[in-house]
C-alpha positions as CSV (number, residue, x, y, z in Angstrom):
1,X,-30.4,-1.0,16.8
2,X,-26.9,-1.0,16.4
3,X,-27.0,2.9,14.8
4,X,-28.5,3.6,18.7
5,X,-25.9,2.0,20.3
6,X,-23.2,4.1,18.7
7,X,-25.4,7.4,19.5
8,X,-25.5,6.5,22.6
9,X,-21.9,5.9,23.1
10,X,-20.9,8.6,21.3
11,X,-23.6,10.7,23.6
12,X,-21.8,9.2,26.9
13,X,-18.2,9.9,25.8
14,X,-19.1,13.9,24.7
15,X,-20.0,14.4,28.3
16,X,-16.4,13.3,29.6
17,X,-14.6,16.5,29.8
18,X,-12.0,16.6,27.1
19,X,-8.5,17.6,29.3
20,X,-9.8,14.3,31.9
21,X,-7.9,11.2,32.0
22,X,-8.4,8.9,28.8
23,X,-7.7,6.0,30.0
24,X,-6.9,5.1,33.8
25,X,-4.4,2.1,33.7
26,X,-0.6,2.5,31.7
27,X,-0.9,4.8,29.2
28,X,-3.1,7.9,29.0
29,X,-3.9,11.5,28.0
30,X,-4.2,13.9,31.4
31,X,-3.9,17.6,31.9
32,X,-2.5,18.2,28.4
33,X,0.0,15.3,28.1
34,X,0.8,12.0,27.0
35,X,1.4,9.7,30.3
36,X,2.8,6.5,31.1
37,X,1.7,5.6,34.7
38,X,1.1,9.1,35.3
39,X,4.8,10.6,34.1
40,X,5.1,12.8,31.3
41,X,6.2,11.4,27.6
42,X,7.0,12.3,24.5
43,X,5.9,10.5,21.8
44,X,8.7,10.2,19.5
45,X,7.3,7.5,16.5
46,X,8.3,6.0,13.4
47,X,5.6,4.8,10.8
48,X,6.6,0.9,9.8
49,X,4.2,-1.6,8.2
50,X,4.2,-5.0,9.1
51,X,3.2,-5.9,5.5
52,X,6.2,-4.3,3.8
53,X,8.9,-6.0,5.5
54,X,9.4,-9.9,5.9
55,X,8.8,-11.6,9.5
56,X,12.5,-12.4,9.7
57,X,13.3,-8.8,9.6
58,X,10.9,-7.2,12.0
59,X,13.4,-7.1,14.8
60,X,16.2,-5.8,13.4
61,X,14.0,-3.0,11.9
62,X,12.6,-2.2,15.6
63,X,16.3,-2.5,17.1
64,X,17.1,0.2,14.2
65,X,14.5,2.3,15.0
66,X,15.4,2.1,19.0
67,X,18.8,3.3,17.8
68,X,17.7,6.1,16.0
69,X,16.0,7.6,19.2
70,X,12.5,6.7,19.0
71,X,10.0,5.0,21.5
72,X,7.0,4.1,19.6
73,X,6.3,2.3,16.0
74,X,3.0,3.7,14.5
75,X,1.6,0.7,11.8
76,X,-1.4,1.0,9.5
77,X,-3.7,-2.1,9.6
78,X,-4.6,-3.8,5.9
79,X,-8.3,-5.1,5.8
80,X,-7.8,-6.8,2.6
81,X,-4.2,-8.1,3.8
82,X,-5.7,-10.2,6.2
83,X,-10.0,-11.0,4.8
84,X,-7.8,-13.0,1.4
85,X,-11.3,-13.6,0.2
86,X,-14.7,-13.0,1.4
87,X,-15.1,-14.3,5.1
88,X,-11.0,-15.9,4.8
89,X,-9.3,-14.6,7.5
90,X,-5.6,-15.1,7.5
91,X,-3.6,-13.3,11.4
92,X,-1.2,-16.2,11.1
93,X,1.1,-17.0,7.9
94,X,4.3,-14.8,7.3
95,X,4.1,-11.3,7.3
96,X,0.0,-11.7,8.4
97,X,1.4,-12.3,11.6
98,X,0.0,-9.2,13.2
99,X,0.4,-10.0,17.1
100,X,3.4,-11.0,16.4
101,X,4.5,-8.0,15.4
102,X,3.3,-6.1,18.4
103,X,4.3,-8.5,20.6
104,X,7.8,-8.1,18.8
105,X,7.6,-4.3,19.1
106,X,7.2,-4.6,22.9
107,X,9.9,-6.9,23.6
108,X,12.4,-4.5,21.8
109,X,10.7,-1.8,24.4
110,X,8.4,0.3,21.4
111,X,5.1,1.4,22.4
112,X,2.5,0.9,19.1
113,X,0.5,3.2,17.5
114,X,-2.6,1.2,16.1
115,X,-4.1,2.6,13.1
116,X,-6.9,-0.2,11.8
117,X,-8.6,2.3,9.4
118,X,-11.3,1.1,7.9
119,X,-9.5,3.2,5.4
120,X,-5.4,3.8,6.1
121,X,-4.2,5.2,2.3
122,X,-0.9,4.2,2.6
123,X,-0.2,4.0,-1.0
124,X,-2.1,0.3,-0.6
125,X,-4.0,-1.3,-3.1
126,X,-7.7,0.7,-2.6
127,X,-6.4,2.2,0.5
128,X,-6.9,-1.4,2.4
129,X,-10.3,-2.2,1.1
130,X,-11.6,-5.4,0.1
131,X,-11.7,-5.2,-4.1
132,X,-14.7,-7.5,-3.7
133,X,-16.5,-4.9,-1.8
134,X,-17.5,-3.3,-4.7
135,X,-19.9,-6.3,-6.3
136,X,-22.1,-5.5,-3.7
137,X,-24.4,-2.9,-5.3
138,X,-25.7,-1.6,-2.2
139,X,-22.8,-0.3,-0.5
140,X,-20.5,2.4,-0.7
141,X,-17.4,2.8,0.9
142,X,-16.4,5.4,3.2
143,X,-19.6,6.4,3.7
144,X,-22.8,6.5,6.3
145,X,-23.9,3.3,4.2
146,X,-25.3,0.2,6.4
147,X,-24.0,-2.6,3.9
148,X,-20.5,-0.6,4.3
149,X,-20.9,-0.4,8.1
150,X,-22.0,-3.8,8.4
151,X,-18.3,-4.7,6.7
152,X,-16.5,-2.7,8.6
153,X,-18.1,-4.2,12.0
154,X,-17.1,-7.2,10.7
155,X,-13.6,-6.7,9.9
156,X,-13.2,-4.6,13.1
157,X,-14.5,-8.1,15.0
158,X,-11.5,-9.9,13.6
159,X,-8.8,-7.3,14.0
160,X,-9.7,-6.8,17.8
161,X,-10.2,-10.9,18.6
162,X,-6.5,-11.0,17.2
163,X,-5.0,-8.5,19.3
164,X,-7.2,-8.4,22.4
165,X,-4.9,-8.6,25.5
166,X,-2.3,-5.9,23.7
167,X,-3.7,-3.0,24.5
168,X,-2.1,-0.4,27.3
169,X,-4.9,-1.1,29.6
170,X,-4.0,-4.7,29.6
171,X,-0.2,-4.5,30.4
172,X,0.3,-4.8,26.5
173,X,2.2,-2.1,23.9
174,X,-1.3,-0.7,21.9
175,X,-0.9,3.3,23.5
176,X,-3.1,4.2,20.7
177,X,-5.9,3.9,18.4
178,X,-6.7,5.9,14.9
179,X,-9.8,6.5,14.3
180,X,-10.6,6.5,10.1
181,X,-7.8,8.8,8.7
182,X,-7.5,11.8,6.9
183,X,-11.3,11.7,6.6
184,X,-11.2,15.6,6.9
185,X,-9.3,15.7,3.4
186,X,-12.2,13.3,1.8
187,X,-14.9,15.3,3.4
188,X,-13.3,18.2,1.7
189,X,-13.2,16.5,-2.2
190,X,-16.9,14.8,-1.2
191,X,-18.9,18.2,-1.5
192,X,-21.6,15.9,-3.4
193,X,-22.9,14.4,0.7
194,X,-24.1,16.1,3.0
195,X,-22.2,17.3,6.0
196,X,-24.6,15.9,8.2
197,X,-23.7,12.2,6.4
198,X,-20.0,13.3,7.0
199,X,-20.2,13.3,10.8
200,X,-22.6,10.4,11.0
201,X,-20.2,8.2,9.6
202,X,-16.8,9.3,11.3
203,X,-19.1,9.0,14.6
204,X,-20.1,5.6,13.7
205,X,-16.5,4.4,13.2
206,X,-15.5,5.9,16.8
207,X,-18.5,4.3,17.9
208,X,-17.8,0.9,16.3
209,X,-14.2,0.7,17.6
210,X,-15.4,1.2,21.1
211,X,-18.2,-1.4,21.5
212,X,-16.0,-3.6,19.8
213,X,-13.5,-3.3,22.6
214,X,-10.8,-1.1,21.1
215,X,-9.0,0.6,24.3
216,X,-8.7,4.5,24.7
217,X,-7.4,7.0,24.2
218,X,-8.4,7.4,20.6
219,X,-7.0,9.8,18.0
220,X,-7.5,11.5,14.3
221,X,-5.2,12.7,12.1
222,X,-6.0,15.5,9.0
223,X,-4.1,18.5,8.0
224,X,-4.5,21.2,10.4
225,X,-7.0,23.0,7.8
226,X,-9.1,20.3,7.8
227,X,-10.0,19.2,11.2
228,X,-13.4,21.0,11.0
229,X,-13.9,17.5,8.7
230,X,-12.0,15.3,10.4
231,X,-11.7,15.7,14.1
232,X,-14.4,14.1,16.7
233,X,-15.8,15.3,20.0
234,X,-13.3,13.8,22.4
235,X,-11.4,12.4,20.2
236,X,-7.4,13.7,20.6
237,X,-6.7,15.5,17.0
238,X,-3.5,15.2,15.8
239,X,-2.0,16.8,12.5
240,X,-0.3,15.9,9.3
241,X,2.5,17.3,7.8
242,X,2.3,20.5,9.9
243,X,6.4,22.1,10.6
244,X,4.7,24.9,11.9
245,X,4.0,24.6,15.5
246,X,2.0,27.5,16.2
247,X,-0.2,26.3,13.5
248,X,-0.2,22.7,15.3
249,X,-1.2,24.0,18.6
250,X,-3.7,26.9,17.5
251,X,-5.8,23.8,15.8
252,X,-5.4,21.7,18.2
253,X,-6.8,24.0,21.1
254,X,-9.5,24.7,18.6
255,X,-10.8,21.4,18.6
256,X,-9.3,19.5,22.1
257,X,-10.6,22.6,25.1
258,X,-7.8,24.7,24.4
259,X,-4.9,22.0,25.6
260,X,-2.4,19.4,23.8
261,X,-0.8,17.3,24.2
262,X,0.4,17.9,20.3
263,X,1.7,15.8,18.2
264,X,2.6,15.9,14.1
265,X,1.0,11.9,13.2
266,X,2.7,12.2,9.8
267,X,6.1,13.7,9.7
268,X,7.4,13.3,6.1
269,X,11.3,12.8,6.3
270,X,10.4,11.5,2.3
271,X,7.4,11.5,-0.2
272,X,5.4,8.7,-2.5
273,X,7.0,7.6,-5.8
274,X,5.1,7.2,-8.9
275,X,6.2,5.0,-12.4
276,X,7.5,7.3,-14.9
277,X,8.1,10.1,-12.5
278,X,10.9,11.1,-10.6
279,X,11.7,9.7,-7.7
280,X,11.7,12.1,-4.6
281,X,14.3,13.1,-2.2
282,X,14.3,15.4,0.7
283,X,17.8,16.9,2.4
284,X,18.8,15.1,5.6
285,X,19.6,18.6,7.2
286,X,16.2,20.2,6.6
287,X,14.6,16.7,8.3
288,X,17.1,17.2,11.1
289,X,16.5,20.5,11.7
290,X,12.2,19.9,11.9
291,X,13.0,16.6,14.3
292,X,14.9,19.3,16.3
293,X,12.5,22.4,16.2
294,X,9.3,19.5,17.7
295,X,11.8,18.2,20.3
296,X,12.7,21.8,21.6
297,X,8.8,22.6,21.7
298,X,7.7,19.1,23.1
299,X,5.8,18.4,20.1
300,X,5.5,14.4,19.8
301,X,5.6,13.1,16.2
302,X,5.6,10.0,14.1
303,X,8.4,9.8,10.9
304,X,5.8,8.5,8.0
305,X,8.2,6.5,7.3
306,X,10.8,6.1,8.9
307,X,11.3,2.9,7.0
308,X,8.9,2.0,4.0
309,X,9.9,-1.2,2.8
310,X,9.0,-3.1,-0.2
311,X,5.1,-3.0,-1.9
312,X,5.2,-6.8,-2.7
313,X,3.2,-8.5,-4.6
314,X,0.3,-6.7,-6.0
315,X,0.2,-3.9,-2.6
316,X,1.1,-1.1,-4.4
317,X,-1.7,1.6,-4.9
318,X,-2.1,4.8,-6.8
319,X,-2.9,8.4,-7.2
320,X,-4.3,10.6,-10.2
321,X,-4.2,14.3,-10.7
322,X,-5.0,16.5,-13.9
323,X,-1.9,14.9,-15.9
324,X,-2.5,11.2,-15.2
325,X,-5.7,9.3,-14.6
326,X,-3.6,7.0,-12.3
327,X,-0.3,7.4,-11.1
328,X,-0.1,3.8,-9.3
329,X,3.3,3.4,-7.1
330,X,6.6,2.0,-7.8
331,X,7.3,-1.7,-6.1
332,X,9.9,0.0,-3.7
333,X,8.5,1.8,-0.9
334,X,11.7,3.1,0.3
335,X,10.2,6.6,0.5
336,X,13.5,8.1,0.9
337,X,13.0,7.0,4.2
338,X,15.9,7.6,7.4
339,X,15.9,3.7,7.2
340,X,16.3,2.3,3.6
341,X,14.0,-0.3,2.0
342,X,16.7,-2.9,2.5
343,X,16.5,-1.4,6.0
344,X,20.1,0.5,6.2
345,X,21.1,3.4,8.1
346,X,21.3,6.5,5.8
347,X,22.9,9.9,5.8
348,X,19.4,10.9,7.0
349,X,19.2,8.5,9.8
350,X,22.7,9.6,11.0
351,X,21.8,13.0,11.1
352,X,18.3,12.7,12.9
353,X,20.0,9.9,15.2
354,X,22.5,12.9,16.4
355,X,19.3,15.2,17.1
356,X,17.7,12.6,19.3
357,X,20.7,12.1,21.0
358,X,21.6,15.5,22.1
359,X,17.8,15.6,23.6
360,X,18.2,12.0,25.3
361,X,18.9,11.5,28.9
362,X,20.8,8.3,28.1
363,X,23.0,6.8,25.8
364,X,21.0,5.7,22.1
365,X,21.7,1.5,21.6
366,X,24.3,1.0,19.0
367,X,22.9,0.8,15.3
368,X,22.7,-3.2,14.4
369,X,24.9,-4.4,12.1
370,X,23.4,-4.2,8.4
371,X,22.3,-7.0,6.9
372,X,24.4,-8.7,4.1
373,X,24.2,-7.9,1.0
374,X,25.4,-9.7,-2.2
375,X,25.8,-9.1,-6.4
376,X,25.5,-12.6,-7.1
377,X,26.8,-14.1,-10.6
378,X,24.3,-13.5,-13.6
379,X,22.0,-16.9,-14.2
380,X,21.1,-18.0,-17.0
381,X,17.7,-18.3,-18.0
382,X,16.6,-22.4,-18.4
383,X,13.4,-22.2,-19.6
384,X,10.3,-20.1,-21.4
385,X,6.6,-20.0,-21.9
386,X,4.2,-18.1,-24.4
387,X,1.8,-17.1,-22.2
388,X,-0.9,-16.1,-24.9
389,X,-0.9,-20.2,-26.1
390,X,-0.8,-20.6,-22.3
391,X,-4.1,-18.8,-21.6
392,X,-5.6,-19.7,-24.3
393,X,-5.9,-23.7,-23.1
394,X,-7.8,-22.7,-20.4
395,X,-11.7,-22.3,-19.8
396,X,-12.8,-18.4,-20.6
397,X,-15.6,-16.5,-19.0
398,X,-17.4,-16.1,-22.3
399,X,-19.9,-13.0,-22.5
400,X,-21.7,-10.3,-24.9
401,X,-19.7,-7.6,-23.2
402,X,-16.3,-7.1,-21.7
403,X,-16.5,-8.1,-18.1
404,X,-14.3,-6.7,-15.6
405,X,-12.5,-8.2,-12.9
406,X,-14.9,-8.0,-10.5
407,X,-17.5,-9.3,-12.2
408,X,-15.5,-12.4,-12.8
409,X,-14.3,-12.8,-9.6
410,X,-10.9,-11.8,-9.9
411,X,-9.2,-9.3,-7.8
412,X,-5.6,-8.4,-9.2
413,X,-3.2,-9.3,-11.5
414,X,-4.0,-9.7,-15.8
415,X,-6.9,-10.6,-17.9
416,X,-6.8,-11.6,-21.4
417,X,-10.2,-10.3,-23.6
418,X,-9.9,-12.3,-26.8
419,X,-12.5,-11.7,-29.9
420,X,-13.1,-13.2,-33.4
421,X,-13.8,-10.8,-36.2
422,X,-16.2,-13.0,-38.7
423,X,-15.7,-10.1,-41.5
424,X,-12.3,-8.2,-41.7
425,X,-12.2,-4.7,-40.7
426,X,-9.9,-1.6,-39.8
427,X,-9.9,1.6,-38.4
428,X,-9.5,3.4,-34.7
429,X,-9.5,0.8,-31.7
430,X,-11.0,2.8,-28.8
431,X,-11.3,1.5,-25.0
432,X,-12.3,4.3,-22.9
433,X,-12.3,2.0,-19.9
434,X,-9.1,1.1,-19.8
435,X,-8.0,-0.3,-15.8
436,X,-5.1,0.5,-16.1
437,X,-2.3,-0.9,-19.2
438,X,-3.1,-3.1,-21.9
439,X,-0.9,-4.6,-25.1
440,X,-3.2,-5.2,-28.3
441,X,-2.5,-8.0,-30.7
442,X,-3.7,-8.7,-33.8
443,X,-4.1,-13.0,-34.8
444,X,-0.5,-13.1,-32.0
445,X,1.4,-10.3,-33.6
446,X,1.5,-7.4,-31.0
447,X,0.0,-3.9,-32.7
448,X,0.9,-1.2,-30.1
449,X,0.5,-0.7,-26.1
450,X,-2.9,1.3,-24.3
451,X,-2.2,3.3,-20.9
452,X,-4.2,4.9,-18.7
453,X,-0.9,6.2,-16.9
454,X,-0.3,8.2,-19.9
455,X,-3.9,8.7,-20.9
456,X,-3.6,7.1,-23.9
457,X,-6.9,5.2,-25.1
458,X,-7.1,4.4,-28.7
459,X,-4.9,3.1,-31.6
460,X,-5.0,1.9,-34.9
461,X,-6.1,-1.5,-35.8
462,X,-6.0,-3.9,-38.8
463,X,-8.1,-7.1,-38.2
464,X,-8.4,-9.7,-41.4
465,X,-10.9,-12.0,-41.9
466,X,-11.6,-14.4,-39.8
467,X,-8.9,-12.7,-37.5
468,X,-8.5,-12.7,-33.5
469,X,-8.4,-9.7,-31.2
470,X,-6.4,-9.6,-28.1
471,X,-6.1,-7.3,-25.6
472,X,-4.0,-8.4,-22.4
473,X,-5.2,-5.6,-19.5
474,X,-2.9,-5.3,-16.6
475,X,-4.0,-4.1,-12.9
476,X,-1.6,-1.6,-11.4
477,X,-3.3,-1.2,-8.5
478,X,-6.2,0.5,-7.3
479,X,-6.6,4.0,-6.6
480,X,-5.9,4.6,-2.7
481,X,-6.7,8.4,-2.0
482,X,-9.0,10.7,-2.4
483,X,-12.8,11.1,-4.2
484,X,-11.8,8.9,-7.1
485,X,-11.3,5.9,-4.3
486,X,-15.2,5.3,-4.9
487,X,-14.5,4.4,-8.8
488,X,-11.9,1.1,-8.7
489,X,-13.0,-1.4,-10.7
490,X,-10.4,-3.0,-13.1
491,X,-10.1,-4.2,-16.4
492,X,-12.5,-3.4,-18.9
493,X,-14.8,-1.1,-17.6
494,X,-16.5,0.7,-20.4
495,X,-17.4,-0.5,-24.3
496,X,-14.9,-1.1,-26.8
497,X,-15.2,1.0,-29.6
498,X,-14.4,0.3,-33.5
499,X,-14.6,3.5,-35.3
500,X,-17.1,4.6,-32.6
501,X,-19.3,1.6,-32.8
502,X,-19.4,-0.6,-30.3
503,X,-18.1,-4.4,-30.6
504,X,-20.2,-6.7,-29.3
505,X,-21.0,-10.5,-28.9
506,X,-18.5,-13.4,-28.5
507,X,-16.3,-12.2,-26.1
508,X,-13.6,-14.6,-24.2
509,X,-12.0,-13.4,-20.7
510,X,-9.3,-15.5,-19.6
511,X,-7.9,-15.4,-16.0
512,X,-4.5,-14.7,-15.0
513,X,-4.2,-13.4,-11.4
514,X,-1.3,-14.3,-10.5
515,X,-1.4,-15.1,-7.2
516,X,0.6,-18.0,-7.7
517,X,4.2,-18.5,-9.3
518,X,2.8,-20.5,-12.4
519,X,4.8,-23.7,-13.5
520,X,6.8,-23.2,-16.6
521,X,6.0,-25.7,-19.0
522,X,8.6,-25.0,-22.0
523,X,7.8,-23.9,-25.5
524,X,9.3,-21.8,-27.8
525,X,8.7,-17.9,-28.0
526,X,8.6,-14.7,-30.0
527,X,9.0,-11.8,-29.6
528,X,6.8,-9.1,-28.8
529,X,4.4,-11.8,-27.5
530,X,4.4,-12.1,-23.6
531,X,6.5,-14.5,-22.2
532,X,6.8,-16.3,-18.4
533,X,11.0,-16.9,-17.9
534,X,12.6,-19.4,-15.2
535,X,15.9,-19.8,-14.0
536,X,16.9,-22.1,-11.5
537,X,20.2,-21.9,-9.6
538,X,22.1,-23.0,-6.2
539,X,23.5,-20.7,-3.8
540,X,26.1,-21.7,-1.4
541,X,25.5,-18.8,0.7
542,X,22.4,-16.7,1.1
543,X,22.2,-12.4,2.0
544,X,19.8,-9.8,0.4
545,X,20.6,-9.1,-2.7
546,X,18.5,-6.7,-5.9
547,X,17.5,-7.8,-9.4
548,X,18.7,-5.7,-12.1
549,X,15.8,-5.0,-14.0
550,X,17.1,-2.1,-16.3
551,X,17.2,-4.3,-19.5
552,X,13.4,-5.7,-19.5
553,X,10.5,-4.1,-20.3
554,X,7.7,-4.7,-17.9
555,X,6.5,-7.4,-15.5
556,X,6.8,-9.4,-11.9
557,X,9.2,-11.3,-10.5
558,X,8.9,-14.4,-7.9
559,X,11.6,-15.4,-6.3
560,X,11.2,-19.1,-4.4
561,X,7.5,-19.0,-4.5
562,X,7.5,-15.0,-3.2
563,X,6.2,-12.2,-5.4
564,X,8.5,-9.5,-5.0
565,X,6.8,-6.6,-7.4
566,X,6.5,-4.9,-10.7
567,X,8.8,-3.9,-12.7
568,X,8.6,-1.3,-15.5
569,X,11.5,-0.1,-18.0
570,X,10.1,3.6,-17.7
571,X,11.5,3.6,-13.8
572,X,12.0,5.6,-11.8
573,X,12.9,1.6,-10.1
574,X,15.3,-0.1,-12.1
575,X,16.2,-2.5,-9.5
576,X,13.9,-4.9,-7.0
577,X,14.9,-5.8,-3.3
578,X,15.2,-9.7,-2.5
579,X,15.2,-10.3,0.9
580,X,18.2,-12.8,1.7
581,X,15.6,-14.6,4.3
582,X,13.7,-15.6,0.9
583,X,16.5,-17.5,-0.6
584,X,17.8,-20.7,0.7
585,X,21.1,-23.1,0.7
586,X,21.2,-25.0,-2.4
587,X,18.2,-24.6,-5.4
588,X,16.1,-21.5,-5.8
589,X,13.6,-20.3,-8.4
590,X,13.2,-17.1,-10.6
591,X,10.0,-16.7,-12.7
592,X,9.6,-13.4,-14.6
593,X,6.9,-12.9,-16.5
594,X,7.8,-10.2,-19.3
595,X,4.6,-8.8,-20.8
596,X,6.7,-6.6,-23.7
597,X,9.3,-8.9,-24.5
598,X,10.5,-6.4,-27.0
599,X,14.1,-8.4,-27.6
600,X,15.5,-11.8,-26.3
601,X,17.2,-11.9,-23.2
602,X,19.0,-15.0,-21.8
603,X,20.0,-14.3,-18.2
604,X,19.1,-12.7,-14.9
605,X,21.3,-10.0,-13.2
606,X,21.9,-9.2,-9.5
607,X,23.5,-6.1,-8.2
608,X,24.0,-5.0,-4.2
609,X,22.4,-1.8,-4.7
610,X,19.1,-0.2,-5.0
611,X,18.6,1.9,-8.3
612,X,16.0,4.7,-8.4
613,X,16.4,6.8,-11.0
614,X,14.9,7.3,-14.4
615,X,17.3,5.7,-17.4
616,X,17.5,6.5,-21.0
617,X,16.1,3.9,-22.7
618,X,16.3,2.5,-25.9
């Protein structure tokens, strides 16, 4: 029934003619153009998520982007952000607080660009999915799949009751809605369905978002070679990462009855950063110059980003190519953004910032003031855990076979897969299904690190009699883009292998998802053995500040209850960002957890600026 429905819609909506008006009150597409009651605009956006950036900091970000020239914040919407655990919703607490933030937006005089996916990329964990999705054996994401669907309607329910009244339509800031995105790159990888599976799906997405109650117009947003798989019968396309604007307007045409308007939805003043690669710049003059070349042709674009942000907690996704079976992203979503993480005016801001202004009809808002920022004095470090004799009190999942996250229920974070030997044995340790990083000890004493970053599988192992296994498997985040997106389960995935035979029987899985800062209960340590630190100090005055993270080995920090990231010694991050909101007058927390511990370290350092570069290291 509901598969007719969306025909139908989609049936009504084709006959519309494409260059009519999309939507009759505020905002709308008409004769070519974007309009706001019926007077020609230019859509000039800036890509900012909600997510990245804490609720304290929201306005100055918009007030910064208002400076910089631009009308319009674009955001990506996180399905598993906000459905914490199968049917949890959470709209409301900290930076969940989605209306808020468009509400926010439209006081400071933005217009928002909604883009609720199902699917967003974004370098998020699984590209905004649900992990839990995948225990469902029936369904398959991103596909014409009715137990997918059925999700998606779901989740699409609870986005719209939260931001119903915030539309254009109804007097609110919402000017427009993405449909899926990029789906024209992911028809292009998914060669094994059927084209006629491909359209189904995208159709039932635009069909979903409209008997839901999502307000036009609508939009899609692929590279302009692949709008033939992306781009929907009368449905605006718009393009991503296209500088050349007679390639822009020759695809759009194609696909939107020969007329624009035309806009660039991803304009890349900066690029993704991977661990252990470099991190990326691009030249403030060559961004200047492209901002200038769409302004003199009326091309309307979005900056992705124009300020990133931080990939708190366990966010951060990742990539693959022929090199790396996963590239997951660094903590700092900075992105060599105009705006920096810690949301400061840079070179490249200035220079786009005198672009916009030489095209504006009024005078820009002066740039806000920049947020303090403070090196605060080293603390020492007051207490320590062994968090192998900490896991091992607890109950295990206890099995035949390694069992993965999923299949016990746990979505990110560490697992530690513990086995007795009865006989002693030695030879090549193999785990082929490796998700993602794992350190192997043999009866406590660590014997060598596995790593899917750098495709590296197996190792040597000597196990005495009677002796314990222990392999401690880190997520680093699932896979957010592209044909491997279907294939995201974590942990253990595949057998462990011995010399090629496979161990089985007498397994022990012990949960550690950190979700939570754990309570330190003191012991001593060693090391090589993984190790939760805590240091407790008072402030007398509080500003954003970074953790200097270039002498530890790998890890997460919270600070005051908040997780702000991963840390890893191979960088290209050598630094993380605490927001000053998070600290308070008087006591505050820090609770690292180290998982290499490779030498003893006493104290935590602060410095008051961002490093992102790779460092020699020991």
């Amino acid at each position: 029934m509901r598969q007719q429905l969306f025909s139908l819609i989609i049936f009504l909506t084709s006959m519309l003619p494409l260059g009519g008006i999309a939507q009759s009150k505020g905002f709308s597409i008409s004769d070519g153009e974007f309009r706001q009651d019926d007077k020609v605009i230019q859509i000039h956006s800036g890509e900012m998520h909600y997510t990245r950036i804490p609720k304290e900091y929201w306005r100055h970000r918009f007030q910064m982007m208002k400076a910089m020239g631009l009308n319009t914040v674009a955001t990506c919407v996180f399905w598993n952000y906000h459905e914490t655990a199968p049917g949890v919703w959470d709209f409301k607490t900290g930076n969940k607080d989605l209306a808020e933030y468009i509400k926010t937006a439209g006081e400071e005089g933005m217009y928002v660009i909604l883009r609720p996916g199902p699917y967003v990329c974004a370098e998020w964990e699984f590209g905004g999915y649900p992990w839990w999705l995948q225990n469902n054996p029936e369904l398959e994401i991103r596909t014409n799949n009715e137990a997918f669907l059925d999700s998606c309607q779901n989740y699409l329910q609870h986005l719209h009751a939260e931001i119903d009244g915030l539309f254009a339509s109804q007097g609110g800031p919402i000017i427009m809605t993405q449909v899926e995105n990029e789906f024209g790159s992911y028809v292009s990888q998914r060669t094994d369905i059927k084209p006629e599976d491909h359209h189904a799906y995208r159709n039932a997405i635009y069909g979903m978002l409209k008997e839901i109650g999502f307000q036009e117009p609508f939009f899609t947003s692929d590279g302009t070679w692949l709008f033939d798989g992306g781009a929907i019968d009368g449905v605006l396309p718009t393009a991503n990462g296209e500088g050349n604007v007679n390639n822009l307007k020759k695809a759009v045409d194609q696909y939107h009855n020969n007329q624009g308007p035309y806009m660039v939805a991803e304009f890349y003043p900066g690029w993704l950063d991977h661990w252990a690669e470099p991190f990326v710049t691009i030249g403030a003059e060559d961004i200047a110059k492209q901002t200038k070349t769409y302004l003199d042709n009326g091309v309307s674009f979005n900056f992705y980003m124009v300020h990133g942000g931080t990939n708190f907690g366990f966010t951060s996704g990742a990539n693959y190519n022929e090199e790396h079976d996963i590239q997951p992203d660094i903590t700092s979503y900075d992105y060599d953004a105009p705006i920096s993480e810690a949301g400061w005016a840079t070179p490249k801001y200035m220079a786009i910032r005198e672009v916009m202004q030489e095209h504006a009809t009024t005078k820009l808002p002066e740039i806000p003031k920049q947020i303090p920022v403070i090196a605060y004095p080293a603390q020492d470090i007051t207490a320590k855990m062994d968090v192998l004799s900490w896991l091992k009190k607890q109950k295990p999942v206890v099995a035949d076979e390694p069992q993965t996250f999923e299949q016990i229920g746990q979505g990110s974070g560490y697992m530690l897969y513990r086995k007795r030997f009865t006989q002693p044995v030695s030879g090549n340790l193999k785990i082929e299904g490796l998700r993602d990083y794992a350190v192997v000890y043999v009866n406590g004493k660590k014997i060598g690190e596995l790593n899917r970053v750098f495709n590296t599988y197996e190792l040597p192992v000597t196990i005495p009699f009677n002796g314990m296994l222990e392999i401690l498997v880190e997520n680093m985040g699932r896979i957010n883009y592209g044909a491997e997106i279907v294939h995201n389960k974590k942990g253990i995935i595949s057998p462990v292998l011995l010399n090629d035979f496979e161990i089985t029987g007498g397994w022990e899985m012990y949960r550690m998802p950190m979700d939570q800062s754990p309570e330190v209960k003191a012991g001593s340590v060693k090391d090589g053995r993984p190790v939760i630190y805590e240091a407790t100090f008072k402030l007398n005055k509080t500003a954003d500040t970074f953790l200097d993270m270039s002498k530890w080995g790998k890890g997460i920090v919270f600070v005051n209850g908040h997780n702000i990231g991963r840390y890893w010694k191979v960088g290209p991050q050598q630094t993380l960002y605490v927001p000053g909101c998070w600290l308070k007058k008087g006591e505050n927390k820090i609770v690292l957890f180290e998982q290499l511990n490779e030498k003893a370290l006493t104290e935590i350092t602060f410095t008051d600026q961002p490093v992102l570069e790779t460092l020699e290291q020991d």
